[in-house]
C-alpha positions as CSV (number, residue, x, y, z in Angstrom):
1,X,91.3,89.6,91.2
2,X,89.9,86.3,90.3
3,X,89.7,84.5,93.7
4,X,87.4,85.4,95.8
5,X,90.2,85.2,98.9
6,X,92.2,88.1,97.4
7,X,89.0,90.3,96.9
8,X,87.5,89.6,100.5
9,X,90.6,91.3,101.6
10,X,90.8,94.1,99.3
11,X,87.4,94.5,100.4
12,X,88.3,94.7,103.8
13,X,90.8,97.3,103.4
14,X,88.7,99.4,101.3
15,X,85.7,99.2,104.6
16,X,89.1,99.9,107.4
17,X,90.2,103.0,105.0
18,X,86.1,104.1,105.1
19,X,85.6,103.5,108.8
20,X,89.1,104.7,110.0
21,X,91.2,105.9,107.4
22,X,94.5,105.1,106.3
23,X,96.4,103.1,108.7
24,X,99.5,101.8,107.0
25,X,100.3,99.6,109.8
26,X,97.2,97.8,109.6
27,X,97.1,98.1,105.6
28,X,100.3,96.6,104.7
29,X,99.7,93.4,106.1
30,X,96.8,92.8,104.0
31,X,97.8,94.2,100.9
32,X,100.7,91.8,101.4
33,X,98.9,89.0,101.3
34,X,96.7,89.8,98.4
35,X,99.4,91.1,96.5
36,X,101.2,86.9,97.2
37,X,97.8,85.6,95.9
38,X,98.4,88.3,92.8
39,X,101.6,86.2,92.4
40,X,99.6,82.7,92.4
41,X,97.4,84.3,89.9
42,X,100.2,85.2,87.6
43,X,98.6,88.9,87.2
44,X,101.8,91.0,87.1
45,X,100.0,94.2,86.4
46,X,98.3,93.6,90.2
47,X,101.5,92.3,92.1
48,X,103.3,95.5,90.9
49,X,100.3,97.4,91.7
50,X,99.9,96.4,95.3
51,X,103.6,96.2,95.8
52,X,103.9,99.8,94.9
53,X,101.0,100.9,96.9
54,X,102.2,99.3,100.2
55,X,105.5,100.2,99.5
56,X,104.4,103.7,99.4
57,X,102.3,103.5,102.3
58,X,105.5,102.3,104.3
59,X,107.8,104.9,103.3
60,X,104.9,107.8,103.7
61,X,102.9,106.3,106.4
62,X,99.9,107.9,103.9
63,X,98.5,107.7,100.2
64,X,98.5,111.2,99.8
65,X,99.1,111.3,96.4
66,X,96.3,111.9,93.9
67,X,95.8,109.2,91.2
68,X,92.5,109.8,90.0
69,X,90.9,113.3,88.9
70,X,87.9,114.4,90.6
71,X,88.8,112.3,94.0
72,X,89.5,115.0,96.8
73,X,90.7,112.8,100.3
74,X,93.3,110.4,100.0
75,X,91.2,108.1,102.0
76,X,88.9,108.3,98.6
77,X,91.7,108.1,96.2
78,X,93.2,104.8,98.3
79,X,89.6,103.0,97.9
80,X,89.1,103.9,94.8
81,X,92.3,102.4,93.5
82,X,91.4,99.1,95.7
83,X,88.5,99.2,93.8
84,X,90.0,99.2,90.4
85,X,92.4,96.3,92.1
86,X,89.4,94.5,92.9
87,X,87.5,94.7,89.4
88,X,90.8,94.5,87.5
89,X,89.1,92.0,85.2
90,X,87.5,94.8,83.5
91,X,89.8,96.1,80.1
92,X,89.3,99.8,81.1
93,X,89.9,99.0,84.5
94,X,93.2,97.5,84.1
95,X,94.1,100.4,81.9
96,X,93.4,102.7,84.4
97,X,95.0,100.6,87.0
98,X,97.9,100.9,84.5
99,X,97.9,104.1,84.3
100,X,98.0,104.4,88.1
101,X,100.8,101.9,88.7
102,X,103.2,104.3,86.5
103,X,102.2,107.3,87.9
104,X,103.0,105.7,91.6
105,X,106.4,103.4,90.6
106,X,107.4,107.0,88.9
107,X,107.0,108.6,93.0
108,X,109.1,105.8,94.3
């Protein structure tokens, strides 16, 4: 994400998820909000990426899906799509983070 608002609280999700795991009623709230600042930074390829996520966290209460290869938790699998989220500036990053957002919008 470009401002450094959004990525302090992606950041902050990704250090809950590593200190207490996933915790969807803590986690929505925050993805919320960066996702409205996805919005402000006309990124449409973020604001369907966090909408997605959170909307999957509500409805599973988990990310227990598997989005990248070689990732085993979904605690792991949540942080490491953050991270993407987070770095999304990159060109293979956003590709991946593509890739991501279909697989998830094709679970919901």
């Amino acid at each position: 994400m470009r401002t450094q608002e959004a990525n302090n609280i992606l950041n902050q999700v990704i250090d809950s998820v590593e200190k207490n795991g996933i915790k969807a009623d803590k986690i929505i709230p925050q993805l919320q909000k960066a996702r409205e600042i996805a919005l402000q930074e006309q990124d449409p390829l973020l604001t369907r990426a966090l909408r997605l996520a959170w909307q999957h966290l509500e409805a599973n209460d988990a990310f227990d899906i598997d989005l990248a290869e070689d990732i085993e938790t979904p605690e792991e699998n949540f942080t490491y799509f953050l991270q993407l989220c987070v770095r999304c500036e990159n060109t293979l990053n956003r590709d991946e983070l593509r890739e991501m957002t279909n697989n998830l919008q094709q679970l919901a």
